[in-house]
N, C-alpha and C positions, 0 to 999 in steps of 0.2 A: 700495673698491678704485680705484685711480687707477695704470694703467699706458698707456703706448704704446699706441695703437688705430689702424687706418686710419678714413679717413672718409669715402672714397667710395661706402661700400657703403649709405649715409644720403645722401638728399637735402637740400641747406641750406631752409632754411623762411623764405619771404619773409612781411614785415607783410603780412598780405591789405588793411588800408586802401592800400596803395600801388595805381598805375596800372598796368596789366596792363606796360606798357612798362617800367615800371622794375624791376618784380619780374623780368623778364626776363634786365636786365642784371646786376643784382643775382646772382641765380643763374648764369648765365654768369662775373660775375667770383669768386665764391666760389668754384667746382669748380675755375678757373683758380690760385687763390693753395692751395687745398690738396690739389691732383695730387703725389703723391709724399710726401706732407709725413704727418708722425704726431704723435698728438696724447695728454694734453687740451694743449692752450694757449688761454690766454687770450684772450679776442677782445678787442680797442679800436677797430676802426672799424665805421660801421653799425648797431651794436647796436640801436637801437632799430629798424634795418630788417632785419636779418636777422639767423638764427643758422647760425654755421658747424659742420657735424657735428665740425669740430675742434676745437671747444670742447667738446667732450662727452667725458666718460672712458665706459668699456666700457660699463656698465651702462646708462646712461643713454643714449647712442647705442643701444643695443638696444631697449630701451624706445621713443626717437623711430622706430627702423626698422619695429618693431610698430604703430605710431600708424598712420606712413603708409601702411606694405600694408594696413592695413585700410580707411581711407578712402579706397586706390585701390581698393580691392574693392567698395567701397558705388558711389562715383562712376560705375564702368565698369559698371558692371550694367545691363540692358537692366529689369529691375525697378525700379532707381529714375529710370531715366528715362521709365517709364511711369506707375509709382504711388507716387512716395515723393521726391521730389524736393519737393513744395510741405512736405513734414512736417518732412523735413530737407536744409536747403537746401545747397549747396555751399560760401557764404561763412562759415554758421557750422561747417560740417566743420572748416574752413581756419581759421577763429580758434581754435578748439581745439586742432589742429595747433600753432599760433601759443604758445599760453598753455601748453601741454606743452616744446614745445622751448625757451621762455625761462625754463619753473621747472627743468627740466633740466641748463641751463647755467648756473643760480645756483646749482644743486646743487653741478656738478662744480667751481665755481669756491671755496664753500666747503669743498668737500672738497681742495683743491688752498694754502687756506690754513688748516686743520690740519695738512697735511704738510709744507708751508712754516713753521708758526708753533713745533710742536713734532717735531723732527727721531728721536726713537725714544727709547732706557733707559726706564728706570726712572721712572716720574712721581711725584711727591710726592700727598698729599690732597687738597691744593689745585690740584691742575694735572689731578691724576686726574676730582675731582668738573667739573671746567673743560672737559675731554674729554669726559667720559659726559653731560656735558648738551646740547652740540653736538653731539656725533651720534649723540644724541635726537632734536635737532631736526631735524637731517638725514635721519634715516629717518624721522620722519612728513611731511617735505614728502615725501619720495619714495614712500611708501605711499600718500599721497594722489594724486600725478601718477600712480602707478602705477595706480589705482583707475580712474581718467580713462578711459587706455589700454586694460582692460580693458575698459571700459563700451563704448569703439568697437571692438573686437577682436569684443564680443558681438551688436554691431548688424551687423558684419560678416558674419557669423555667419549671422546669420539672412537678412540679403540675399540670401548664397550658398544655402540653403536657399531662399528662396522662387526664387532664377533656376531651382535645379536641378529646381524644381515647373515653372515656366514652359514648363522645356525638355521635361518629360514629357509636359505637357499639349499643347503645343499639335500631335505629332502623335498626339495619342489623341482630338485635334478633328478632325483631317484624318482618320483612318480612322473615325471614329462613321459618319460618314454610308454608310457600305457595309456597314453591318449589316442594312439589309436586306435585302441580296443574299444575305447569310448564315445570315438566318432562311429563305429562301428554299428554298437551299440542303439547311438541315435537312428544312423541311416535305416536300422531297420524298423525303426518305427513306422516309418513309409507304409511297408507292409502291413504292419498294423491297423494303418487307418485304413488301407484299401478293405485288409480284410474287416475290420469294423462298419465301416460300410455296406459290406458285402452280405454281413451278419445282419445288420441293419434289416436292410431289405427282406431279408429272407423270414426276419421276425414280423414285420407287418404283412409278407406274403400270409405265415402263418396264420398269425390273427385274421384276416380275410378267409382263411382256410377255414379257420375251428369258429368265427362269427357265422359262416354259409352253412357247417355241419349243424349249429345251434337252431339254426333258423329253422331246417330239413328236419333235424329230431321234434324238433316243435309243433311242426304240422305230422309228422308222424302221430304223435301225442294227441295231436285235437282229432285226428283221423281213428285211431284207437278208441279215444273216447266214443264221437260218431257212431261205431259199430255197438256199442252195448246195446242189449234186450233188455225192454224197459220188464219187469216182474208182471210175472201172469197174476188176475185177479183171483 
């Protein structure tokens, strides 16, 4: 597929051998030549230093946009800036970056002279078998670039998984240490129940108490009664 794409929503990809300086301007004048502009087109200048997301048709712009969120996911991690940075390092991040976005734009660029070379009907045998073997060839480089992309999509992946360990961990470090205020806490419920018990007891003591005062006021009462003068005639 080769239609009309924007390209801003893709970062241009500078050679990482270049000086931080020029990658700089480099990406500065790229986003400036294709603000507005829709693409695939051809890229001619640069090339060996940079590739413009306008040179990519859809597919393959998608493809570079997955590359890079995921190697900005790895990069920005507080995990691989603690423990994964010596394993994999940022420059080769960036050359893969680099080797993804130039087989991409050799992709779209022979898919861009298929559609230039044979313009649509009916193909003969020989222009048929001429077709189907270029893009053959075209979907296994792309299967392969694609392969790439997932490979960093998965190390992504797992980055985001260990930061969001990180992030559990380190306050279930900061509240460990007040666990013992919490066993503490338990053990005295011990007490508790003794003294709940204790409470216990003393409550059915009472009720025995104010049940025998009941019974005593009772015959009091009938004894009270008892005494009344019955009225003179």
């Amino acid at each position: 597929m080769v239609g009309d794409v924007g390209a801003l929503s893709v970062e241009p990809v500078v050679n990482p051998s270049l000086r931080e300086a020029r990658r700089r301007r480099l990406i500065r004048m790229t986003k400036e030549q294709i603000a507005g502009r829709t693409g695939p087109l051809r890229q001619v200048r640069y090339r060996d230093q940079v590739v413009s997301p306008l040179a990519l048709e859809l597919e393959c712009r998608r493809l570079l946009q997955r590359a890079q969120r995921a190697i900005a996911t790895i990069v920005t991690s507080s995990v691989y800036a603690g423990d994964l940075r010596g394993a994999a390092e940022e420059p080769v991040l960036r050359q893969h970056e680099w080797d993804i976005a130039v087989a991409l734009r050799e992709i779209t660029e022979l898919l861009l002279d298929l559609v230039s070379s044979y313009g649509g009907g009916t193909a003969g045998p020989m222009t048929a078998t001429v077709l189907l073997s270029q893009n053959r060839a075209i979907s296994i480089a792309r299967g392969a670039t694609t392969a790439r992309v997932l490979a960093l999509a998965l190390l992504a992946e797992q980055v985001a998984a260990a930061e969001a360990a990180r992030h559990d961990w380190e306050p279930a470090h900061r509240m460990a240490p007040n666990n013992d205020k919490y066993l503490d806490l338990v053990a005295r419920t011990v007490a508790d129940q003794r003294a709940t018990v204790e409470i216990t007891g003393l409550a059915e003591q009472a009720a025995e108490t104010a049940q025998a005062l009941r019974e005593t006021l009772q015959r009091a009462t009938l004894a009270a009664e008892a005494l009344a003068l019955p009225e003179p005639r």
